[in-house]
PLY file of the C-alpha trace (Angstrom):
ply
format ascii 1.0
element vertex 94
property float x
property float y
property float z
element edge 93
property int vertex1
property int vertex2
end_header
0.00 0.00 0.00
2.77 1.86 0.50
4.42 2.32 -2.80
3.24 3.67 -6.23
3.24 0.59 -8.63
3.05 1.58 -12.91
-0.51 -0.08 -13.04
-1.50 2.47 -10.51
-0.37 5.24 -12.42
-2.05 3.92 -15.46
-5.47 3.71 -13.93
-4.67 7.11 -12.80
-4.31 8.35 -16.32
-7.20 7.00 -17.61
-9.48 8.52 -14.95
-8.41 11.41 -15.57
-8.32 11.19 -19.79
-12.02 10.00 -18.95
-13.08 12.90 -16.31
-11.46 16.04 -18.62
-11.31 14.29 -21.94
-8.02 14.56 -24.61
-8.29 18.13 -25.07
-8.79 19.43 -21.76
-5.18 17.64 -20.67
-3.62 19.30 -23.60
-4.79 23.08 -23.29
-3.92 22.69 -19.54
-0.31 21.42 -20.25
-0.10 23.98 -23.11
-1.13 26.62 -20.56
1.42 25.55 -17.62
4.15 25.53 -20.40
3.58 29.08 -21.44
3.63 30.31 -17.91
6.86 28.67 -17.68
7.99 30.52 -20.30
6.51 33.85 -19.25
8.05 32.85 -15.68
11.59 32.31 -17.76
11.43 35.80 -19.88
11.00 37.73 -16.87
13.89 36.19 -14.71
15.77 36.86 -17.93
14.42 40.79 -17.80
14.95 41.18 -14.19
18.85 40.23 -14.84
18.71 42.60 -17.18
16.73 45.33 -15.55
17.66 49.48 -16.59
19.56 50.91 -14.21
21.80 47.87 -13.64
24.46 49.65 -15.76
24.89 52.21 -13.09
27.18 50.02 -10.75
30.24 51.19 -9.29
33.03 50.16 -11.38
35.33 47.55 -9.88
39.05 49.52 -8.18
41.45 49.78 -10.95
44.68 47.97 -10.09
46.13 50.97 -8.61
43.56 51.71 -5.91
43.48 50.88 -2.96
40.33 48.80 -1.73
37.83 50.27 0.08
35.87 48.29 3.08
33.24 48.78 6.05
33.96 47.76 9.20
32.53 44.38 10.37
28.92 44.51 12.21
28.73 44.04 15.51
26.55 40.62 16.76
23.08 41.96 17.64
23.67 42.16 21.76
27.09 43.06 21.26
29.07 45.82 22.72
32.15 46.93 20.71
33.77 50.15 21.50
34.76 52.70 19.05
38.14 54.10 18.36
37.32 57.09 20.34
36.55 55.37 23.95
39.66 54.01 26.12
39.19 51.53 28.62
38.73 53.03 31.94
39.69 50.70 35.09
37.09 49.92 38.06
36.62 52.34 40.34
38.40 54.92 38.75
35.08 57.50 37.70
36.84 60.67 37.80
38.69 59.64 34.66
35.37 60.27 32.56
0 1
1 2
2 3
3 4
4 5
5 6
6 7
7 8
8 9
9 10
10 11
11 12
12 13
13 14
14 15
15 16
16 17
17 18
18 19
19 20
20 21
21 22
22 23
23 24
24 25
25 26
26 27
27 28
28 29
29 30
30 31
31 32
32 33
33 34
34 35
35 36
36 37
37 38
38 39
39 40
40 41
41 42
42 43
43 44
44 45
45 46
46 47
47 48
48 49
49 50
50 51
51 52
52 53
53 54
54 55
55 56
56 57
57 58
58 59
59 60
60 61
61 62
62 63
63 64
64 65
65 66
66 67
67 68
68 69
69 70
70 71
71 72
72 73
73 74
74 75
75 76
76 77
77 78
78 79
79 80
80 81
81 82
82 83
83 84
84 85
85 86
86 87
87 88
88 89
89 90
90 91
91 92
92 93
């Protein structure tokens, strides 16, 4: 019972040949490969989208490469280059 033999797929098939007929089974796979194909041409657009072209170019081999700092964990405290470490007990030093 648990497995799908071929002579259950085949009695499959013909219900359904019998319940929508030849022609019904056709449009309906004609229809579900044109939206595949609409769904193909606009992945293909949206690679292509305008504006796109208005990257920033890549650092010639002369420049130096620009980064951002790493992102803190969410929780995390990080000090900046600014703050020093200030010892225990010691509050007049802020």
């Amino acid at each position: 019972m648990g497995s799908m033999s071929v002579w259950h797929w085949v009695i499959v098939a013909v219900v359904v040949m019998l319940l929508f007929g030849r022609g019904k089974v056709s449009e309906l796979m004609g229809d579900v490969a044109k939206g595949i194909k609409a769904f193909k041409k606009g992945m293909a657009d949206d690679e292509t989208a305008p504006g796109a072209n208005n990257a920033v170019p890549p650092p010639s081999a002369g420049e130096p490469m620009r980064t951002l700092p790493p992102n803190p964990a969410p929780g995390a405290t990080h000090a900046s280059p600014q703050q020093t470490h200030v010892p225990a007990g010691d509050h007049k030093a802020l």
